[in-house]
C-alpha positions in Angstrom: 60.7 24.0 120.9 63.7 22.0 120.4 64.9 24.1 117.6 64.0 27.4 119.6 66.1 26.1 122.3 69.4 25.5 120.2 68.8 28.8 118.6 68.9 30.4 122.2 72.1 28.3 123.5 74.0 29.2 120.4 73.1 33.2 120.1 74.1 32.9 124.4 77.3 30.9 123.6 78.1 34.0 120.8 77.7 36.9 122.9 79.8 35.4 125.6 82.3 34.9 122.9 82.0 38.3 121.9 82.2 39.5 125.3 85.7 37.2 126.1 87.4 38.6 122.7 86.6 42.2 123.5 87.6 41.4 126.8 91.0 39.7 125.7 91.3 42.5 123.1 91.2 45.9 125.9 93.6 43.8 128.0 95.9 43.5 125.1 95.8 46.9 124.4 96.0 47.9 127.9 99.0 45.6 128.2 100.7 47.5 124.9 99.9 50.6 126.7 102.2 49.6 129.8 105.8 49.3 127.8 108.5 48.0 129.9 105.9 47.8 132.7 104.3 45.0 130.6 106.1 42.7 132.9 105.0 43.8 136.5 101.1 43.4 135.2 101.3 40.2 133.6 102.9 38.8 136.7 99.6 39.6 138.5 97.5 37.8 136.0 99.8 35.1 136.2 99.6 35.3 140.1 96.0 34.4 139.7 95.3 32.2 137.1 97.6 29.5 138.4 95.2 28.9 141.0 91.5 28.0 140.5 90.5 29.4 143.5 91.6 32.6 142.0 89.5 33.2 139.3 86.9 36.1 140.9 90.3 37.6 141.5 91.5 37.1 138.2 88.8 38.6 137.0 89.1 42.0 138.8 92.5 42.2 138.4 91.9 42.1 134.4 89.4 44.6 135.2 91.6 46.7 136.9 94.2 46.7 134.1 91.7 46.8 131.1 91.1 50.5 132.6 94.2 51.0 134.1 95.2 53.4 130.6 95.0 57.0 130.7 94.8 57.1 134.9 97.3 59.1 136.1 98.8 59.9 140.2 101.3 62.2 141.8 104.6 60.4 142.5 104.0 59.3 146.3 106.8 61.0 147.9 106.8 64.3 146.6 103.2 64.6 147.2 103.3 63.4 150.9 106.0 66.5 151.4 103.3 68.5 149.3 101.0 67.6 152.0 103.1 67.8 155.3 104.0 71.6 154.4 100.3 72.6 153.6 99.4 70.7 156.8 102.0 73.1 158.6 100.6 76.4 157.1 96.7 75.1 158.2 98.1 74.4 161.8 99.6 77.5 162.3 97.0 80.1 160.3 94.7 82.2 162.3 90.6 82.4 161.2 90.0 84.3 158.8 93.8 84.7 158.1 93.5 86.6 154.4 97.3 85.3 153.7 96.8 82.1 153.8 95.3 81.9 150.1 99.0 83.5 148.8 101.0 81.0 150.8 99.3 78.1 149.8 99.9 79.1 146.1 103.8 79.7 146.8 103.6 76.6 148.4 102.1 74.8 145.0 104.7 76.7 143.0 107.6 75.4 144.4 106.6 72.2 144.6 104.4 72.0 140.7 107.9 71.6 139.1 108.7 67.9 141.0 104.8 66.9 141.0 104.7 65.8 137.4 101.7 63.2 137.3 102.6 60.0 136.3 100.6 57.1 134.0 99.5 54.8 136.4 100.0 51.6 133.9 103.9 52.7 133.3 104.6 52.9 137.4 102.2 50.5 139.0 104.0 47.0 140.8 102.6 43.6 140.5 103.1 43.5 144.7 101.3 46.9 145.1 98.1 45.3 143.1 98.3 41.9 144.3 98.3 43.6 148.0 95.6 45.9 147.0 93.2 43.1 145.0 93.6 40.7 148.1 93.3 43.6 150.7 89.9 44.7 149.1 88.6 40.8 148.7 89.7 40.3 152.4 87.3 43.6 153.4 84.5 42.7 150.8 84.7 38.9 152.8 84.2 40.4 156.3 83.2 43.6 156.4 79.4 43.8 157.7 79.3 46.6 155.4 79.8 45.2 152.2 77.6 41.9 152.3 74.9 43.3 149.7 77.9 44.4 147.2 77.7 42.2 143.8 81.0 41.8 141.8 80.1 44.8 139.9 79.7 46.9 143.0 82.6 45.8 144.3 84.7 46.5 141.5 82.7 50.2 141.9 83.5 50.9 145.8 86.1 48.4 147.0 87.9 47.8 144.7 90.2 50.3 143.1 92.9 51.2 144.4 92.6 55.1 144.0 89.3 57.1 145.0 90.0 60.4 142.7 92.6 60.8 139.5 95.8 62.2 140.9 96.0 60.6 143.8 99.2 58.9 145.0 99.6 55.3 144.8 100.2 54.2 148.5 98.6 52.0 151.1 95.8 54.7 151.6 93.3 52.1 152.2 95.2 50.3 155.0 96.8 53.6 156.9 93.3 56.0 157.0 90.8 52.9 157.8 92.4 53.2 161.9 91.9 57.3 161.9 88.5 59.1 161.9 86.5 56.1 163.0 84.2 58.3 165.1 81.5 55.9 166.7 81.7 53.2 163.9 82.7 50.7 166.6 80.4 51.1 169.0 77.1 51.4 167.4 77.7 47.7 166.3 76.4 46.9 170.0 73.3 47.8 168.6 71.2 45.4 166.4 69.6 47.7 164.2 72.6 49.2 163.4 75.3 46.8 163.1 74.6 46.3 159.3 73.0 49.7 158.7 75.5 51.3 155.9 73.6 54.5 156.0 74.4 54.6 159.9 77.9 53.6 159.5 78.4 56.4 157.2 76.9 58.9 159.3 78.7 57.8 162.3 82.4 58.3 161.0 81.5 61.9 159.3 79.1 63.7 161.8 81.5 62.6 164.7 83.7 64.8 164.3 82.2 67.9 162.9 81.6 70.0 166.1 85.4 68.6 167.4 88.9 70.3 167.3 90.0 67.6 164.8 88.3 68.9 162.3 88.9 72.8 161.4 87.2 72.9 157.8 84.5 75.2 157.3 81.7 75.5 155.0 83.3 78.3 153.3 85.3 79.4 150.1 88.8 81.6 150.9 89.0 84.5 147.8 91.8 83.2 145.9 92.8 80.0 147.2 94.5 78.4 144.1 96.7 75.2 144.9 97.4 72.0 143.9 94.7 69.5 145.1 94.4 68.2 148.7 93.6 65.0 148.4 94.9 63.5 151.4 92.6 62.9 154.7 94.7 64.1 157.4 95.3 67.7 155.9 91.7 68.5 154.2 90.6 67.5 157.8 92.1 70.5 159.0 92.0 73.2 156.0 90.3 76.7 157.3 88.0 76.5 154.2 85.7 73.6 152.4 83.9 74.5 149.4 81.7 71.1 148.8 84.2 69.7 146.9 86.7 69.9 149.7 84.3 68.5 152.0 82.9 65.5 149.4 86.4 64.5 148.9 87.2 64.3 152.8 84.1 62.2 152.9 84.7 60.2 149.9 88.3 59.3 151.5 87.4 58.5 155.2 84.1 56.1 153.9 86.3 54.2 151.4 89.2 53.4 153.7 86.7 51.8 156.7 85.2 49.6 153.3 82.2 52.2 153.1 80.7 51.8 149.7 80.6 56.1 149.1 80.7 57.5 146.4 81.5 60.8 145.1 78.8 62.5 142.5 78.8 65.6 140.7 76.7 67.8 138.1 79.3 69.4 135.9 76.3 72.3 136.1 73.2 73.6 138.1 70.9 73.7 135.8 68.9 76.8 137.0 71.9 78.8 137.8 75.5 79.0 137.6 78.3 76.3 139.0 78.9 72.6 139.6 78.2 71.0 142.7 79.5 68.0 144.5 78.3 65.9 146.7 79.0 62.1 148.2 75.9 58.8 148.1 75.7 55.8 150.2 74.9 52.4 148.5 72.8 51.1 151.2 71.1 47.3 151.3 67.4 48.5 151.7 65.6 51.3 150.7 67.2 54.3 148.4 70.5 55.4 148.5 70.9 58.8 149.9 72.8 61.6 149.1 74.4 64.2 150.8 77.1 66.8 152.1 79.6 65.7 155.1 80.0 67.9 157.5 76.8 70.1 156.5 73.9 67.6 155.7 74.0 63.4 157.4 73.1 60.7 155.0 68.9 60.9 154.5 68.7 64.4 155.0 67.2 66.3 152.3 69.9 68.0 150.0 69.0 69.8 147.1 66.0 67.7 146.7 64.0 70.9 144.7 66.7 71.8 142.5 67.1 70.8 138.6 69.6 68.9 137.2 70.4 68.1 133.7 73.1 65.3 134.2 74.4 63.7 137.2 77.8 61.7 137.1 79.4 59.2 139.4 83.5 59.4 139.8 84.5 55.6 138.7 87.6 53.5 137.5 86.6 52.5 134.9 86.2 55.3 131.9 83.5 57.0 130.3 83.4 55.6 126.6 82.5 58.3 124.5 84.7 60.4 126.4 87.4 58.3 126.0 86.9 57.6 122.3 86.8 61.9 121.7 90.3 61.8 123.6 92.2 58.7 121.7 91.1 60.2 118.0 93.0 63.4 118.7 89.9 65.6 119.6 89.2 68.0 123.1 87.1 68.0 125.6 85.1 70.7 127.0 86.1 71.5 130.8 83.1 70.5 132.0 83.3 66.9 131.2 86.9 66.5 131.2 87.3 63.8 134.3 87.4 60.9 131.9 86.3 58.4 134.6 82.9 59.1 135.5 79.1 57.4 135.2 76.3 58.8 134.1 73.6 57.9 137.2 71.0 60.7 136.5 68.1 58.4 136.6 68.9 57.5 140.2 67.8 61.4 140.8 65.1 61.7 139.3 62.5 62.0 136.6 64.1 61.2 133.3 63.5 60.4 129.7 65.6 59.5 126.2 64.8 62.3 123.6 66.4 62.5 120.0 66.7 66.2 118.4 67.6 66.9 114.6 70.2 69.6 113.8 70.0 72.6 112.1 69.8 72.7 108.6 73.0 74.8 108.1 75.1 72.7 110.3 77.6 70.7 108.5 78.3 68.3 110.6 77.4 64.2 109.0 79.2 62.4 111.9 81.1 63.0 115.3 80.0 64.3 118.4 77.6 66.6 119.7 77.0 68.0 123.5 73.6 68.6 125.4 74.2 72.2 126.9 72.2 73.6 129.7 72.7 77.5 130.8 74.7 78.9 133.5 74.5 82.6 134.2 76.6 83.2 131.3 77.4 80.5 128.6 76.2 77.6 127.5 78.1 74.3 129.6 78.3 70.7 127.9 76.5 68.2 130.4 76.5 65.1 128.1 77.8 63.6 124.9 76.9 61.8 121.9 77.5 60.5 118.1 75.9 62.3 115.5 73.3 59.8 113.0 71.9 60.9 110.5 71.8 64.6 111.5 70.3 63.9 115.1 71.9 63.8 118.5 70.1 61.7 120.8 70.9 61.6 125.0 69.8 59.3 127.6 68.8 59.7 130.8 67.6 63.5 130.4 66.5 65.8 133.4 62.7 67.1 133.1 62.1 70.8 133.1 65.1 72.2 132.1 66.3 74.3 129.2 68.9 73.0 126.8 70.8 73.1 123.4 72.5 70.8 121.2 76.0 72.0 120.5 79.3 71.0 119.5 82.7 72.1 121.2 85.4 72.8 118.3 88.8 74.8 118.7 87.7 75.1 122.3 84.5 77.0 121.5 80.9 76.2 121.9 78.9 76.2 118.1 74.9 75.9 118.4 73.8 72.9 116.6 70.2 73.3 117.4 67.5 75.3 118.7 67.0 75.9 122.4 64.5 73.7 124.1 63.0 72.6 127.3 62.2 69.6 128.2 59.0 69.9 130.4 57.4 67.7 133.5 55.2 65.8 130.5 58.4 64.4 128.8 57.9 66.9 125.7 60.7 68.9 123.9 59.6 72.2 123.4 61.6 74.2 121.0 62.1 77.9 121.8 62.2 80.4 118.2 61.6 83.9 118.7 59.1 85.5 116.0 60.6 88.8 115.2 57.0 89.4 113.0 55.5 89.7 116.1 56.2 92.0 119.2 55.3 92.2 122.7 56.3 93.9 125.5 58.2 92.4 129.2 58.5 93.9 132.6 61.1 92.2 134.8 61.1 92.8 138.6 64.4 90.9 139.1 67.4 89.7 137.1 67.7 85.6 138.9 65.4 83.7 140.3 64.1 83.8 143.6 65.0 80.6 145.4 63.4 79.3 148.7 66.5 80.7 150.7 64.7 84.0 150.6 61.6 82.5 151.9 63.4 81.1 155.1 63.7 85.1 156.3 60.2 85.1 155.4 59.4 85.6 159.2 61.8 88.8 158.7 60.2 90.0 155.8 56.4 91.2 157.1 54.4 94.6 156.6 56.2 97.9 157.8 55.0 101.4 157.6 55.4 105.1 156.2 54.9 107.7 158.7 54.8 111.8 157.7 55.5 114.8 159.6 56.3 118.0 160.2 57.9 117.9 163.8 61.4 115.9 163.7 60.2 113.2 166.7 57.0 112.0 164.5 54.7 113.6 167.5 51.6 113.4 165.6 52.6 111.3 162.5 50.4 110.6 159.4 50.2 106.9 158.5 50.7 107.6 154.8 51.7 104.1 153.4 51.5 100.6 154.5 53.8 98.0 152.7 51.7 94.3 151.6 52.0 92.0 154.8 52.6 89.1 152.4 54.9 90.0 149.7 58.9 90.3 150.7 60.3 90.4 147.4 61.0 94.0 146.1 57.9 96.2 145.5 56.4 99.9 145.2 53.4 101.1 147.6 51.3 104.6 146.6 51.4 107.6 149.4 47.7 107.9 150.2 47.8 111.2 151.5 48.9 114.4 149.1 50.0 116.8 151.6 53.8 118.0 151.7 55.6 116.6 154.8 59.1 117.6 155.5 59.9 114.4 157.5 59.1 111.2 156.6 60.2 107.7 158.2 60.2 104.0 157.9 59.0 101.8 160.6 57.5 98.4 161.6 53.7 98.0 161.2 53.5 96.3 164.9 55.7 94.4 167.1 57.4 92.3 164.8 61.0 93.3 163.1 60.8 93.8 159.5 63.5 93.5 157.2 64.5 96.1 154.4 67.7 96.7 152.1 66.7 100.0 150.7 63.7 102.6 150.2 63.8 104.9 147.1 60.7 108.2 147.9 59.4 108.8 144.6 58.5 112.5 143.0 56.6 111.8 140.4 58.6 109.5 138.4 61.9 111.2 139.9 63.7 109.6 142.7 64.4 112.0 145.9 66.7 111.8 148.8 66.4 113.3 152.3 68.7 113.5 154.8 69.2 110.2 157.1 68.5 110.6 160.9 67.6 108.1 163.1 66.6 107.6 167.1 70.3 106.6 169.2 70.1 103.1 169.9 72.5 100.4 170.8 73.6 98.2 167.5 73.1 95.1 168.4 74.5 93.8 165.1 76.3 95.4 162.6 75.1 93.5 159.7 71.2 94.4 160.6 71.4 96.9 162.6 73.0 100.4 161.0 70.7 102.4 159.3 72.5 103.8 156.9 72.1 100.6 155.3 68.5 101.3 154.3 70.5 103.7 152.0 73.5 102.7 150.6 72.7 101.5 147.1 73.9 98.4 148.3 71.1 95.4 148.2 72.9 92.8 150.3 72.8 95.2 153.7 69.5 95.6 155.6 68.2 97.3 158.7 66.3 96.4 160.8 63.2 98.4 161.4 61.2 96.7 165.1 59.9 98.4 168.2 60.9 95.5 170.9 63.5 96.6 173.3 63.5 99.8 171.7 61.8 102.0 169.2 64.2 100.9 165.6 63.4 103.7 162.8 64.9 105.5 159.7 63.7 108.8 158.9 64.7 111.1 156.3 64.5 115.1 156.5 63.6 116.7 153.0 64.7 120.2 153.9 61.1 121.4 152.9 57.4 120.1 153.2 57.7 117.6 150.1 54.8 115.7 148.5 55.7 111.8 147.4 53.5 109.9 145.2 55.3 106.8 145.8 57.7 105.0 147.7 60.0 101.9 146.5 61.4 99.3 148.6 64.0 96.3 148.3 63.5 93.7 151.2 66.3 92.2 152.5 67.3 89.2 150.0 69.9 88.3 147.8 70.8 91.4 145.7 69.3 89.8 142.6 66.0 92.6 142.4 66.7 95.5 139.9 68.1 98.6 141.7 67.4 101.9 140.7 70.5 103.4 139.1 72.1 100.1 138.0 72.2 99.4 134.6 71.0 96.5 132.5 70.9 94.7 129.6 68.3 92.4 127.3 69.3 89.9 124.7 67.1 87.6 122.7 68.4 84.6 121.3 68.1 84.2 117.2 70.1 82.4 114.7 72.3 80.6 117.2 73.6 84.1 119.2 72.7 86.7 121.7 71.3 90.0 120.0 71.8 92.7 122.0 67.6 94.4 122.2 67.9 97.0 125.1 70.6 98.7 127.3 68.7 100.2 130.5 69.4 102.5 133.6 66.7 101.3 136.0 64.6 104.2 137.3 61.8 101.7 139.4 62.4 98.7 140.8 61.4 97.0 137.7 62.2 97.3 134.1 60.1 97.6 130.9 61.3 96.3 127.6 59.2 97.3 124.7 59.0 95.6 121.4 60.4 92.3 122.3 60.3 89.6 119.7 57.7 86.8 121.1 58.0 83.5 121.7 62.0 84.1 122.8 64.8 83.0 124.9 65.5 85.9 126.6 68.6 87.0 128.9 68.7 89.9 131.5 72.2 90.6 132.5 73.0 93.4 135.2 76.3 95.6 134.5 76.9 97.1 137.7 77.1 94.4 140.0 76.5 90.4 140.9 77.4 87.7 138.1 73.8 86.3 138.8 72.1 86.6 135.6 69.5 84.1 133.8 67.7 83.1 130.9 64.0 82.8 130.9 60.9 82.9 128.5 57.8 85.2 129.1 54.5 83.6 128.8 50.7 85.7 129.8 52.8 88.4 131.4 54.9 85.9 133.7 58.9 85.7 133.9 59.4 81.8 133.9 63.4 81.6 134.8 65.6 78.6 133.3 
């Protein structure tokens, strides 16, 4: 025992003294990295260690200049006048102003030539970080806020003394923590609440979001391409926030009242198209909760159905791998180029470690490979690795999703494996179509349907064909009834075989019912009649013009009810005409296949799309024949959206990924 004892003290007493000389050694290097500056941060490790008392301090400021390298801000002054001119053009642009976009890019351009980034460890002062270290040990010490924050957590929220790369070195933390308070100071009354982070948080963001104070709306402006906002006052009061305006705005105003927020990202949706942003609270008790300021409070559900491959946290210090890609010489693809960020997928969700061989044909040994998920288009890096021994393995991997193994080289992505999801039961699943066998798919849409859709679902009921041969429908024939229950896109059969010259669309009863468009069917030919319709008020342009039910156009509906007053489309033929069928698109989200738009249908093989079928859709569904089995397939639409997705096809069923 004795013996096992001395064995443990002395394999302790060599990791801490490997951990102290790699410690020594990245402040060296750091240290080389500053130059002349070399000075200025030795002077604040000096500051420190010539006082005992010190030494927690001493610590974080090693830790701050150990990753001080590669961090770079806009010069202070230059930026601030950035700022006070885009804070002029908010102030004085109207809603909806369609100009603004155009001057906020001639704004950028004449100021990009003077905002040349600096490195952070060539321009930082010893005062600056000896006021910022004992500024942030002085709010970790007394803030009610921060009494569950360990050393490492403190070095993650309170610490640094920049929330985002670029931003300008000032006294940020000091100057924003006396504006946008909101009610933080007077819930404290309250017990229950006076230590409640989660409260706290809520308290200075919701404040403010019904007030004149703060003008940003949840809402992108076509074009709006300018350098970053990242200063409080003016993102407060920008027409437009995407939710990376809006998480930055929060990340800003939670850090400066000693908050710990933080900001999180996936570089990529995994079931569509896109990054997302968002902020999280690190609360005492309980989980910490995610979500959107200004459009969902602190333990409100956001996103909480929606897959995702990789989550990352925005940190100080950097990502390794990253990092290590960057100092040999070697690029980064766009989707993982903040170099200081921390992979905290697990806190998400389900997760599990998986290891996938390579190709045969790739001729790769060593270096570095990326797990790819889909976006409506390409495949997007979410995570990186070493090569051994022919393998890539990732950590920390989100269930159900659809991935690849590639590598990123002359800025292009090279497949390094075979597609594969990763289902609910932890199991990789590789995806190889088997062009020796053939089958055939239908497909009804060309995305996904998400629950959006379903929250018109009250919109979305029955609705009725009605034939005649008198213009006003005296004595109509009931001569199709649309399913009650199903408000995606669909086709009904016309029961009765007569030839009717007028024909019309109405709701089954009472309640309003939704549609985009209504294709009358000929046999397999698609006929058109002449729109007429009863003269009622529009009470809503968007819903209620009829010609909408027409217009080849998806994303406008009408309204079809009999409320306040009778709500119908009806179509003259010219002649008694005989349907067999009638086609309908509910209102939704433009992603079901429109007669007359045209389509195309890859399958994946040999690490590249293969181009199977080009189609003009005549239905409201497509059929692909002779489709190798077993596939990664891809339905792209030509004529409009950039919603497009990959899925496989299992017992007649589209499953998307």
């Amino acid at each position: 025992m004795n013996k096992f004892k001395v064995i443990c003290i002395a394999a302790t007493l060599c990791i801490m003294l490997v951990a102290c000389t790699e410690r020594h050694a990245s402040l060296e290097r750091a240290l080389r990295y500053a130059g002349d500056n070399r000075a200025e941060l030795e002077k604040v490790l000096a500051h420190y260690a010539s006082d005992p008392a010190d030494s927690l301090k001493l610590r974080a400021a090693q830790y701050l200049i150990e990753n001080m390298p590669y961090h770079r801000s806009y010069p202070a002054d230059v930026y601030h006048d950035y700022c006070t001119k885009m804070d002029s053009l908010f102030r004085n642009s109207e809603k909806g102003d369609t100009l603004v976009a155009a001057k906020a890019s001639a704004i950028s351009a004449e100021f990009e030539p003077r905002l040349k980034p600096v490195f952070d460890i060539l321009e930082i002062t010893s005062d600056y970080l000896i006021w910022n270290i004992d500024y942030s040990f002085e709010q970790w010490e007394t803030s009610r806020f921060l009494q569950h924050l360990e050393f490492d957590d403190f070095c993650e929220y309170v610490l640094p003394y920049k929330c985002l790369e670029m931003q300008p070195i000032d006294d940020w933390k000091e100057r924003w923590s006396k504006t946008w308070r909101g009610e933080l100071d007077w819930q404290v009354e309250i017990d229950e609440l006076k230590y409640n982070v989660r409260r706290a948080t809520e308290a200075i963001t919701y404040f403010y979001k019904n007030s004149d104070s703060l003008r940003m709306e949840v809402r992108q402006i076509s074009g709006m391409d300018h350098i970053d906002i990242l200063n409080i006052e003016t993102l407060a009061i920008q027409p437009y926030g995407t939710c990376l305006e809006r998480s930055r705005l929060g990340l800003f105003n939670c850090r400066s009242k000693s908050l710990p927020v933080s900001f999180d990202f996936t570089p990529c949706w995994a079931d569509r198209g896109g990054p997302h942003y968002w902020n999280n609270v690190y609360v005492s008790r309980r989980r910490s909760p995610d979500y959107e300021p200004f459009n969902k409070y602190p333990g409100a559900y956001h996103y909480p159905d929606n897959a995702m491959a990789k989550v990352y946290r925005m940190s100080y210090a950097p990502h390794p791998l990253l990092m290590e890609v960057v100092e040999r010489g070697g690029n980064i693809p766009p989707s993982l180029s903040a170099l200081f960020i921390r992979d905290v997928t697990a806190e998400y969700g389900r997760t599990t470690d998986i290891t996938i061989p390579l190709l045969s044909d790739v001729d790769s040994q060593d270096g570095y490979a990326y797990l790819a998920v889909f976006d409506n288009s390409d495949w997007v890096p979410m995570d990186i690795c070493r090569i051994k021994r022919r393998k890539a393995s990732f950590n920390d991997v989100g269930l159900d999703i659809l991935y690849m193994v590639v590598a990123y080289e002359d800025k292009k992505i090279k497949p390094l494996s075979h597609p594969f999801i990763v289902d609910v039961r932890k199991r990789v699943n590789y995806i190889k179509a088997d062009t020796s066998r053939m089958q055939d798919v239908r497909l009804r849409r060309k995305f996904p349907a998400f629950s959006h859709i379903y929250g018109n679902v009250k919109y979305l009921h029955g609705g009725t064909i009605e034939a005649a041969n008198d213009k006003y429908f005296v004595k109509p024939h009931v001569v199709a009834q649309f399913p009650a229950n199903k408000f995606l896109a669909g086709e009904v059969c016309v029961t009765d075989t007569l030839p009717y010259r007028y024909w019309r669309l109405r709701s089954t009863g009472p309640q309003a019912s939704d549609f985009a468009e209504i294709y009358f069917y000929d046999r397999d030919s698609i006929v058109g009649g002449e729109l007429y319709y009863p003269a009622t008020v529009v009470r809503n342009e968007r819903y209620d013009t009829p010609q909408h039910i027409c217009d080849n156009d998806p994303l406008t509906y009408m309204t079809v009810d009999s409320t306040d007053c009778f709500r119908w489309a009806g179509f003259d033929f010219g002649k008694p005409v005989s349907l067999n069928k009638i086609a309908y698109i509910r209102r939704g989200d433009g992603n079901d296949i429109c007669p007359g738009d045209e389509y195309e249908f890859y399958y994946w093989l040999n690490g590249e799309w293969h181009l199977h079928d080009k189609q003009t859709a005549e239905n409201v569904y497509l059929n692909f024949k002779n489709v190798p089995c077993n596939g990664l397939y891809f339905i792209k639409g030509l004529s409009r959206g950039v919603q497009n997705r990959t899925f496989i096809y299992e017992n007649g069923e589209v499953l998307w990924y």
